[in-house]
C-alpha positions in Angstrom: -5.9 -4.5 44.3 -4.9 -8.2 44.9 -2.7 -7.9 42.0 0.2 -6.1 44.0 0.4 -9.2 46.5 0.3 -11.7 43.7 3.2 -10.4 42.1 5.3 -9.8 45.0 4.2 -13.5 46.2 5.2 -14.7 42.8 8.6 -13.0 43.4 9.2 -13.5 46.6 9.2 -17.1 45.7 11.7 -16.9 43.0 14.3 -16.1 45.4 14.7 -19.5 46.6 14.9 -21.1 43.5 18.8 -20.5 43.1 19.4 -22.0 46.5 17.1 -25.3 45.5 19.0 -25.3 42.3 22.6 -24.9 43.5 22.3 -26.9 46.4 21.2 -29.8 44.1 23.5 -29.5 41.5 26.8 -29.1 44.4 25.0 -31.6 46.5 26.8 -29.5 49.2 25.0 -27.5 52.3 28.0 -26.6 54.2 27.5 -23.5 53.6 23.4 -23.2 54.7 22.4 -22.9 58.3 19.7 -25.2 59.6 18.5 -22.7 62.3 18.0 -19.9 59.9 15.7 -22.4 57.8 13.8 -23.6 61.0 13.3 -19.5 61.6 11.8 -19.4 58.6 9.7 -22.4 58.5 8.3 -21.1 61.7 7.9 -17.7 60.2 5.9 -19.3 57.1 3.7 -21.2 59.1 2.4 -18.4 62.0 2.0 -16.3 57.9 -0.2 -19.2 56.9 -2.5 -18.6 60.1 -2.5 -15.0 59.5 -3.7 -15.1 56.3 -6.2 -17.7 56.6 -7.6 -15.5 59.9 -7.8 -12.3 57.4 -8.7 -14.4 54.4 -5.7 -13.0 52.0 -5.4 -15.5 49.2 -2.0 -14.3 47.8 -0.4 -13.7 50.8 -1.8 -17.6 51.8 -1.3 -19.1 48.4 2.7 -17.3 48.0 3.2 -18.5 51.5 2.5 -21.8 51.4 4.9 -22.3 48.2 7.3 -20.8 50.0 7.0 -22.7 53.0 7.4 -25.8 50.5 10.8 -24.5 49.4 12.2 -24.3 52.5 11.0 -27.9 53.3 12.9 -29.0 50.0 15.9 -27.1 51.2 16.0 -28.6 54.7 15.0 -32.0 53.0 18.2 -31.3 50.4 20.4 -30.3 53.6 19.8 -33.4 55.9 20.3 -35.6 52.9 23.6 -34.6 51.2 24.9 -34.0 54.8 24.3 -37.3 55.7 25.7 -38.4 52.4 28.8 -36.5 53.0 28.8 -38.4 56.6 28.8 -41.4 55.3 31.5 -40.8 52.8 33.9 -39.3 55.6 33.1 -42.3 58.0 34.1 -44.6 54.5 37.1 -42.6 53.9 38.2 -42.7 57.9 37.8 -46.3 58.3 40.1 -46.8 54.3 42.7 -45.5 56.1 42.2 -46.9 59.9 42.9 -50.4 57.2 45.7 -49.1 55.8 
């Protein structure tokens, strides 16, 4: 009965999709907290152990896509925060010039 952990793998990972997709297209995290994406980095990788140790494919399989959503979040959040950084620190120094 493998079936009912592939499907909620398969939906559990559609979840983050919006984020991915919103984030990219706003180019703005202000709004995303880096400790809750750490938690649940964390979170993904002591479920990767566990379902290696029981030997659950779906559970390992849905896991480990998820966990590389969260890295493409956190990888989305420290660059178009440092983006927005380096525009402030343009815009502050335009009018330090002024």
């Amino acid at each position: 009965m493998l079936i009912f952990g592939w499907i909620a793998g398969i939906i559990s990972n559609v979840y983050n999709v919006p984020q991915i997709y919103h984030t990219y297209k706003t180019k703005s995290t202000k709004d995303l907290s880096i400790f809750s994406l750490l938690f649940r980095l964390l979170s993904y990788l002591l479920y990767i152990i566990h379902a290696n140790i029981i030997q659950d494919p779906p559970l390992l399989w849905n896991t480990v896509i998820s966990m590389f959503q969260v890295v493409l979040i956190m990888t989305q959040y420290f660059m178009y925060n440092k983006t927005i950084n380096t525009q402030n620190t343009q815009n502050s120094q335009n009018i330090e010039i002024v």
